[in-house]
TORVO-624798 format. One record per residue: residue number from 1; z, y, x of N, C-alpha, C in turn; residue in three letters. Coordinates in nm, 2 decimals. Layout:
BEGIN
NUM	Z	Y	X	Z	Y	X	Z	Y	X	ALA
...
//
This chain:
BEGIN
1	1.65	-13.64	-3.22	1.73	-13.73	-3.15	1.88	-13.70	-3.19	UNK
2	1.93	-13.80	-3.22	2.08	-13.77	-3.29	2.19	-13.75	-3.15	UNK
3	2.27	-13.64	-3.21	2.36	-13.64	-3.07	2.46	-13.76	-3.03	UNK
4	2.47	-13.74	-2.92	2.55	-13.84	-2.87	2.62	-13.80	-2.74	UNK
5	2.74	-13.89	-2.72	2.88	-13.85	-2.64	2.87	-13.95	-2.52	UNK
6	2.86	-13.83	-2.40	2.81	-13.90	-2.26	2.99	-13.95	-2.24	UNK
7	3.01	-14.01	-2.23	3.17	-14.06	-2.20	3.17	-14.10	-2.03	UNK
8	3.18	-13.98	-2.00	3.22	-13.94	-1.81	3.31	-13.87	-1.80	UNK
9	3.39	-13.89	-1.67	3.45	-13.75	-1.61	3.42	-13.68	-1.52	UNK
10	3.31	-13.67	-1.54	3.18	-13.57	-1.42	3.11	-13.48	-1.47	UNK
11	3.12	-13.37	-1.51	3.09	-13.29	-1.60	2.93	-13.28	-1.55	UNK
12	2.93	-13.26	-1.43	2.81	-13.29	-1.37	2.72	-13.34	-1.38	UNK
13	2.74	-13.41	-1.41	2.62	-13.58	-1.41	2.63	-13.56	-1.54	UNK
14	2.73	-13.53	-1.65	2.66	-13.52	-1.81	2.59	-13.39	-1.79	UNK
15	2.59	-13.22	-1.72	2.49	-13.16	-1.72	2.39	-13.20	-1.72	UNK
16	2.33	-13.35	-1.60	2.21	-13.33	-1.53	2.16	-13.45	-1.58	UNK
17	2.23	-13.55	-1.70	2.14	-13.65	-1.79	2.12	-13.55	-1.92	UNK
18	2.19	-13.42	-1.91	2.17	-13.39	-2.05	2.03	-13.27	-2.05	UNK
19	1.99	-13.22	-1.93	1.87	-13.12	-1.86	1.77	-13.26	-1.86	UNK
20	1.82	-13.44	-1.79	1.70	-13.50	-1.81	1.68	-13.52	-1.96	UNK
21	1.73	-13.58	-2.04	1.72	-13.58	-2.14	1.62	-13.52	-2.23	UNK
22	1.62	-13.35	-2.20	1.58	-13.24	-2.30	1.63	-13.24	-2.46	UNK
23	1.77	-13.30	-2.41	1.85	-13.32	-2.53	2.01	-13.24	-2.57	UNK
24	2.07	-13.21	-2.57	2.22	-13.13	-2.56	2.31	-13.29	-2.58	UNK
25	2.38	-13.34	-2.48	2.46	-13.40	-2.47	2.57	-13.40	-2.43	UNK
26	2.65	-13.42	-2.56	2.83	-13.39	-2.55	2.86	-13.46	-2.45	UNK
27	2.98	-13.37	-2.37	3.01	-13.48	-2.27	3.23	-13.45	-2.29	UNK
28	3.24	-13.63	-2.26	3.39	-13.62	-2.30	3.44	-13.68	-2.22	UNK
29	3.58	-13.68	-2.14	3.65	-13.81	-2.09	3.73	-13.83	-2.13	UNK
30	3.73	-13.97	-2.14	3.81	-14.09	-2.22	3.88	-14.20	-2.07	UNK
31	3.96	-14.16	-2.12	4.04	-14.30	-1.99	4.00	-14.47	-2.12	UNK
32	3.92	-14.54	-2.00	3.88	-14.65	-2.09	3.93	-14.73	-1.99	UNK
33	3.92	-14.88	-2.02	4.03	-15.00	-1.93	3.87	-15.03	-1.87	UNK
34	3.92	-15.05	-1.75	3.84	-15.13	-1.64	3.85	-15.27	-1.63	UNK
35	3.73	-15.33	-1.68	3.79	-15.48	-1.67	3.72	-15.54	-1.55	UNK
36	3.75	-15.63	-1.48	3.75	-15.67	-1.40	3.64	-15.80	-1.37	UNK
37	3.51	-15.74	-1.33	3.38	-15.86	-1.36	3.27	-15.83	-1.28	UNK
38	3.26	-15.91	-1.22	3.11	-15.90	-1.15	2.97	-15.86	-1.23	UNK
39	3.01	-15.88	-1.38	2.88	-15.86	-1.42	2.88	-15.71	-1.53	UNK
40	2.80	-15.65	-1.44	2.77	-15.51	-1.48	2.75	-15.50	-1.64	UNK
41	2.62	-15.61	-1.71	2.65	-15.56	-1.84	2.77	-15.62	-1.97	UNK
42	2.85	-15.67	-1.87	3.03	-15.70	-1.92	3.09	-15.64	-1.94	UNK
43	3.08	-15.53	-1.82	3.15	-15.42	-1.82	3.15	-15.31	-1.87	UNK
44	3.00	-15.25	-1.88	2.93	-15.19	-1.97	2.96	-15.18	-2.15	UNK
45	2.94	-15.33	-2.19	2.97	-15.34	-2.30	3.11	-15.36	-2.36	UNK
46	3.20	-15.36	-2.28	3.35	-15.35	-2.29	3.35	-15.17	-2.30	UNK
47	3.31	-15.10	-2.20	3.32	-14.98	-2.18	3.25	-14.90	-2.35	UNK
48	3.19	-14.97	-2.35	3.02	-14.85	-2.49	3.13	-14.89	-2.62	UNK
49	3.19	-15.03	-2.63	3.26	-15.06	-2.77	3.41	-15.00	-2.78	UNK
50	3.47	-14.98	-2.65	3.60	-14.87	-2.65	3.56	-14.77	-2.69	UNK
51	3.47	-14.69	-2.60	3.45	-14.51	-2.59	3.37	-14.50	-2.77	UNK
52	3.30	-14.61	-2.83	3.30	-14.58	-2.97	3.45	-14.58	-3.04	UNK
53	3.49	-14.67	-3.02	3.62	-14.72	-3.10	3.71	-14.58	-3.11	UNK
54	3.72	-14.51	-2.99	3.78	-14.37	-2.97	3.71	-14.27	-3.02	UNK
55	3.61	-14.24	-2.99	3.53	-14.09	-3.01	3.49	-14.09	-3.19	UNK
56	3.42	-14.25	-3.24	3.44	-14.27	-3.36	3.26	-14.17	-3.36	UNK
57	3.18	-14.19	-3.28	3.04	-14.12	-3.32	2.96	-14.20	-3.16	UNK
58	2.82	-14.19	-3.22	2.72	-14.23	-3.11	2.79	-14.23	-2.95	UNK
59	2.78	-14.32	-2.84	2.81	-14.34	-2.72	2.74	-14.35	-2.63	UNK
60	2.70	-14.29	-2.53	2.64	-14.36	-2.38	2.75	-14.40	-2.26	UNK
61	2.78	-14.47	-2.21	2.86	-14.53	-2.08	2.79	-14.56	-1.96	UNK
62	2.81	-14.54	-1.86	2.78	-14.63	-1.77	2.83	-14.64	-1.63	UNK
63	2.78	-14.76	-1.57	2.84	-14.82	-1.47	2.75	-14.90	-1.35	UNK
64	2.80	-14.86	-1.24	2.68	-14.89	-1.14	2.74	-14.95	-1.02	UNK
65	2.65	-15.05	-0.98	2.72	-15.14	-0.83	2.63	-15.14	-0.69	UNK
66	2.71	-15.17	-0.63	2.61	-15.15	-0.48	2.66	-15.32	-0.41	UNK
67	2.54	-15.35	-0.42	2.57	-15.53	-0.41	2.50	-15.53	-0.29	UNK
68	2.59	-15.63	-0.18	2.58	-15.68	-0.07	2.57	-15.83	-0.07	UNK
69	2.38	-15.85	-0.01	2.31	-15.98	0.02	2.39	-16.06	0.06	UNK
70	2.42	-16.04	0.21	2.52	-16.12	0.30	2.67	-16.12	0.20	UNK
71	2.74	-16.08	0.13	2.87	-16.08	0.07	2.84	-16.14	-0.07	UNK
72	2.73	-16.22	-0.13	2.69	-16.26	-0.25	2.71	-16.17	-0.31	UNK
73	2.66	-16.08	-0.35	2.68	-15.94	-0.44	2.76	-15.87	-0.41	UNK
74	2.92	-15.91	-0.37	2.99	-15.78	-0.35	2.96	-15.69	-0.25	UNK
75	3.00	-15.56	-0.22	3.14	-15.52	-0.36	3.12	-15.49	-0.50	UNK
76	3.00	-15.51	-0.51	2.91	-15.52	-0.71	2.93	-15.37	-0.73	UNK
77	3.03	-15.39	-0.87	3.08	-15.31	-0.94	3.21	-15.25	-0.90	UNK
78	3.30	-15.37	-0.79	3.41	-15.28	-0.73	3.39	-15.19	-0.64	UNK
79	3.27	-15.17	-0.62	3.23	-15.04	-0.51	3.33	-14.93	-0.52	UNK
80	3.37	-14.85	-0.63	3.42	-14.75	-0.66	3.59	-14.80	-0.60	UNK
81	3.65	-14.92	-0.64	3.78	-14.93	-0.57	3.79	-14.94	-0.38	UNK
82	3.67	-15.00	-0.34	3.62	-15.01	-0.18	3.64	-14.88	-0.11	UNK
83	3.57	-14.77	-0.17	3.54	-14.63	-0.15	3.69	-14.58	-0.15	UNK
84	3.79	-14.64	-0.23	3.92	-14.57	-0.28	4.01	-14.62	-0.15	UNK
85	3.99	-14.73	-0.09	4.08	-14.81	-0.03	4.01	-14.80	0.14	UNK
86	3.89	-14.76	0.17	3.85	-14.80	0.27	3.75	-14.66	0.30	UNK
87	3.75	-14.67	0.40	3.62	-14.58	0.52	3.49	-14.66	0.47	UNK
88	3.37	-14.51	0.51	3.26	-14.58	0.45	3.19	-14.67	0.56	UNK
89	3.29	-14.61	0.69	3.28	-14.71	0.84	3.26	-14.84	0.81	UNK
90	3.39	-14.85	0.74	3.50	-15.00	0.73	3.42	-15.11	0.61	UNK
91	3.34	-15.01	0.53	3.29	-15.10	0.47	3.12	-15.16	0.53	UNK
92	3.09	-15.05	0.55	2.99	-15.11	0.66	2.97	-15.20	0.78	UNK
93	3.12	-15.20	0.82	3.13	-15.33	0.92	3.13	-15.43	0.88	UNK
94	3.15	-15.46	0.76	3.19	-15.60	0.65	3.04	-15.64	0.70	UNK
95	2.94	-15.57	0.74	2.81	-15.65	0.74	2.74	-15.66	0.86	UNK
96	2.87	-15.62	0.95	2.84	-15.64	1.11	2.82	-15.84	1.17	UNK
97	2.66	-15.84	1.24	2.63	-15.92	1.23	2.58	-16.02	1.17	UNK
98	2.58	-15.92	1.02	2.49	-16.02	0.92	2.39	-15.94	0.87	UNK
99	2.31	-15.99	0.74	2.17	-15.90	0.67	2.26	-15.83	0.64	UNK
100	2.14	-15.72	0.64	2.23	-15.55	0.59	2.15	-15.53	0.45	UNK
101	2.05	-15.61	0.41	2.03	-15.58	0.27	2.09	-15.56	0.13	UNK
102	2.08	-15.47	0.05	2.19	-15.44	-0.05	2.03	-15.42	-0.16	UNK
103	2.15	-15.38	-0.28	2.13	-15.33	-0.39	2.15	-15.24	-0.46	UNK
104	2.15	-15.17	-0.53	2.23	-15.05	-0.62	2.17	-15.09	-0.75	UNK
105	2.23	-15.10	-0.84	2.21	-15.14	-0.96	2.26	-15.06	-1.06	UNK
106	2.24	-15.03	-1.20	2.35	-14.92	-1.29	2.27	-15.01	-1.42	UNK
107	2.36	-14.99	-1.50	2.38	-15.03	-1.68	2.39	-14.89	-1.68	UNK
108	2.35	-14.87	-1.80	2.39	-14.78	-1.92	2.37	-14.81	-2.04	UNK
109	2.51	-14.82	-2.10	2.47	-14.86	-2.29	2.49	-14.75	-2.35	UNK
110	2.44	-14.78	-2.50	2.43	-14.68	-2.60	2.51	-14.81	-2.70	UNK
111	2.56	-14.70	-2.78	2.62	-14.78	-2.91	2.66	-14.64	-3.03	UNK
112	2.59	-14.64	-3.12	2.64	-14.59	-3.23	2.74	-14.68	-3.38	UNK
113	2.82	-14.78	-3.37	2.88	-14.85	-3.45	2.79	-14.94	-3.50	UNK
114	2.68	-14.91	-3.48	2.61	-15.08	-3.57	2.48	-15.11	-3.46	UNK
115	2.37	-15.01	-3.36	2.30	-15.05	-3.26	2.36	-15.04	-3.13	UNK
116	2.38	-15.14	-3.05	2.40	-15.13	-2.95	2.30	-15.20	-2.82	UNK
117	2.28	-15.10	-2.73	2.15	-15.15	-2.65	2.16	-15.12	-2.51	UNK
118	2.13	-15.17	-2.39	2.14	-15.18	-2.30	2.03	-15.17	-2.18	UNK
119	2.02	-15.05	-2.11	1.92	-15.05	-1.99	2.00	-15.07	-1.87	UNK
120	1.89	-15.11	-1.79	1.91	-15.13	-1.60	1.82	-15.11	-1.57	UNK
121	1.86	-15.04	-1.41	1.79	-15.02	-1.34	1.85	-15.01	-1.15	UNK
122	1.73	-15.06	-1.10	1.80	-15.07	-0.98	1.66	-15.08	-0.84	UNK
123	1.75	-15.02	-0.74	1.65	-15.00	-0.67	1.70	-15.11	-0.47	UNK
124	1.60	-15.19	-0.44	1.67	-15.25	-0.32	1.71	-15.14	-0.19	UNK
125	1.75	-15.14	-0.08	1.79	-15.13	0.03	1.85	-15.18	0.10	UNK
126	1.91	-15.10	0.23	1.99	-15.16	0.35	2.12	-15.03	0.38	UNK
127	2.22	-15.13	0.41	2.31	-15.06	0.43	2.30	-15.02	0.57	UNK
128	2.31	-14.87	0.63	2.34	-14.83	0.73	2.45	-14.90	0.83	UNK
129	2.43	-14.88	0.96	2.53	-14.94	1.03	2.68	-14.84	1.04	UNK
130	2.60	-14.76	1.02	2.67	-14.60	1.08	2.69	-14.47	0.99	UNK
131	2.75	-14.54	0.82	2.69	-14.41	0.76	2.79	-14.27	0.79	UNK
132	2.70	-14.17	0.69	2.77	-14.06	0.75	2.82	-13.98	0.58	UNK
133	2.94	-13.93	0.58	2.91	-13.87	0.44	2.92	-13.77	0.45	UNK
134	2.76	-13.74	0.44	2.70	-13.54	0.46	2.65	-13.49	0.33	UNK
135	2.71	-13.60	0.19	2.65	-13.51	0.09	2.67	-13.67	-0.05	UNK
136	2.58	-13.60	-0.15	2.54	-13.70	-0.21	2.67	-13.74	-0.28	UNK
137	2.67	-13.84	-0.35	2.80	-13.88	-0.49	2.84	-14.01	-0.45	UNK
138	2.96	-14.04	-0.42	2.97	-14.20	-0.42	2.95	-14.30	-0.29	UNK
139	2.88	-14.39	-0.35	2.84	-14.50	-0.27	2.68	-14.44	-0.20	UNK
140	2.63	-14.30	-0.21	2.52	-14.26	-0.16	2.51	-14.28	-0.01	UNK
141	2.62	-14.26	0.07	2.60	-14.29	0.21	2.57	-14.40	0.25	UNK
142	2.63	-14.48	0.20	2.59	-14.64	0.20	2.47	-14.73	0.18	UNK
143	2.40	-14.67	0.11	2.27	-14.72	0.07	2.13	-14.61	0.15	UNK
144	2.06	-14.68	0.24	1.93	-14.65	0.26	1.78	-14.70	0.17	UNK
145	1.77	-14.64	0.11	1.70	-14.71	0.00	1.54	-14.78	0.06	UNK
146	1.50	-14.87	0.03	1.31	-14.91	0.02	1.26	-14.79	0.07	UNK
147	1.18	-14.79	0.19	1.05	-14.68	0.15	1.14	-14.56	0.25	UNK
148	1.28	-14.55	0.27	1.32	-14.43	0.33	1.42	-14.47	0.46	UNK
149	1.38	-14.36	0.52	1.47	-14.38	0.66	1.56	-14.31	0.70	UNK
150	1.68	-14.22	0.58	1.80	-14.19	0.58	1.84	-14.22	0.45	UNK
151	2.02	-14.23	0.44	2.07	-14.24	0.31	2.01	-14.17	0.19	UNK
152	2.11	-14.17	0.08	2.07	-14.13	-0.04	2.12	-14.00	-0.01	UNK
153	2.23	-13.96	0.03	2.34	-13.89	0.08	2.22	-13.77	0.10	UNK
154	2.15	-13.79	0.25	2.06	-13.70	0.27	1.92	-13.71	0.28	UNK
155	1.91	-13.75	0.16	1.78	-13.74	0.09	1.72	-13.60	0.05	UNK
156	1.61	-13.61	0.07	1.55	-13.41	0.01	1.60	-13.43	-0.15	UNK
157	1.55	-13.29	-0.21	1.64	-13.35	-0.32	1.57	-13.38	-0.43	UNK
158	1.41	-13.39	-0.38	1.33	-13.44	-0.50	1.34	-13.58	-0.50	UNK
159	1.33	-13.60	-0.37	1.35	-13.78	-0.37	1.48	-13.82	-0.42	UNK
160	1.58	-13.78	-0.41	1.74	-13.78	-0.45	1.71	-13.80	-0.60	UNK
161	1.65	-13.69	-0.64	1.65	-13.71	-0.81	1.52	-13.80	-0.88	UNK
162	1.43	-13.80	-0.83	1.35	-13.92	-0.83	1.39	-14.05	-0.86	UNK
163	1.45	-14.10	-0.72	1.56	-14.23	-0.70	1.63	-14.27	-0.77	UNK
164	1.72	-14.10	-0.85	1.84	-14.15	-0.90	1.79	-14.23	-1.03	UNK
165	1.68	-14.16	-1.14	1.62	-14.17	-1.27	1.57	-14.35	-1.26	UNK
166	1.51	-14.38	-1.11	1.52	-14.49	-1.14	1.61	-14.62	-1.13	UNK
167	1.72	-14.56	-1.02	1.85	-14.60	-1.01	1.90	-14.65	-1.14	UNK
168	1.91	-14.53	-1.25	1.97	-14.47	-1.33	1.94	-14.47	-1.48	UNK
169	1.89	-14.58	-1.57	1.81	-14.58	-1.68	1.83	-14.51	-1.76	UNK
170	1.83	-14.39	-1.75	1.84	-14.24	-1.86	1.72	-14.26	-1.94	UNK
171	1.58	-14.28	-1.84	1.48	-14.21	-1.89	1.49	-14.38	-1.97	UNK
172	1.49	-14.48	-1.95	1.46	-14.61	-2.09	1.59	-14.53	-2.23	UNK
173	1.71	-14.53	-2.17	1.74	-14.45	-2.32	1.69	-14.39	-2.38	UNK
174	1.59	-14.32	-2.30	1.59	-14.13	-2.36	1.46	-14.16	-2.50	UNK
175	1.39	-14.33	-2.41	1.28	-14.30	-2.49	1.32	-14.40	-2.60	UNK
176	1.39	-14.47	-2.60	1.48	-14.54	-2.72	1.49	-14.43	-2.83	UNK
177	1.58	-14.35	-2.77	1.65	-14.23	-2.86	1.54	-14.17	-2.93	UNK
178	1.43	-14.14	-2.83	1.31	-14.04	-2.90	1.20	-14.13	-3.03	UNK
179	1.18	-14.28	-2.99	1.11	-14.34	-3.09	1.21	-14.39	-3.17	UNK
180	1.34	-14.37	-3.21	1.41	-14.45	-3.28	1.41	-14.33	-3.40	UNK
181	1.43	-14.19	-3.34	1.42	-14.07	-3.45	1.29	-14.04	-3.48	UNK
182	1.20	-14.12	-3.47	1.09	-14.08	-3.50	1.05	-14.21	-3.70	UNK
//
């Protein structure tokens, strides 16, 4: 599997795709421009064609939304500005009175300068009325996933990492990566 440059500023999360993996994955941060688009693989592929254009060797990026039924998708992809600006209260009220069904969704692209390829993955739920943030990354308090009757937040942590892989299309990379070097 040829190496390749996780382009995060989570040293974390490139640890714990590079343990899923069973691969050693450089991890770097690159300040890349956020463009402004409801559609996750837009953004994605804006993000995978900078972070090459900079690092100048193989790329993974990615980017993930927590879309609200009743809000026509949003906050999508701006989830991460909501969280910046707002209580995880405040955004939960946004669905006071209406379906509380959501989505969580994530891209991840790969681009080495001439393949560029693209997985999703996404899992449905319901946003809490009442979340709480006792853990977890992100938009995790927000989302009660299919099948479970607390957040992602406090999830055991097999189910946490379970969820996330399918959240999280690592493992469709991984197996890209593995039959492409074969």
């Amino acid at each position: 599997m040829d190496e390749v440059v996780f382009i995060t500023g989570n040293q974390n999360k490139a640890d714990y795709v590079a343990r899923y993996l069973g691969h050693p994955v450089k991890h770097q941060k690159v300040n890349l421009d956020e463009i402004q688009s409801m559609d996750l693989h837009e953004i994605v592929r804006h993000k995978v064609r900078q972070a090459y254009d900079i690092v100048q060797q193989p790329v993974m990026v990615e980017d993930a939304a927590l879309e609200f039924t009743a809000l026509g998708g949003l906050p999508g992809p701006f989830i991460k500005f909501f969280l910046e600006k707002m209580s995880l209260q405040d955004i939960a009220d946004l669905l006071q009175g209406k379906d509380r069904s959501a989505m969580t969704r994530c891209v991840v692209g790969y681009y080495d300068g001439t393949d560029e390829q693209y997985f999703e993955g996404s899992l449905p739920g319901r946003v809490p009325e009442h979340p709480v943030a006792a853990g977890g990354y992100g938009f995790d308090p927000l989302i009660i996933l299919d099948g479970f009757d607390v957040p992602r937040s406090e999830m055991r942590p097999e189910d946490h990492d379970r969820t996330y892989f399918e959240i999280k299309p690592f493992g469709k990379l991984k197996e890209y990566l593995e039959n492409r070097s074969k």
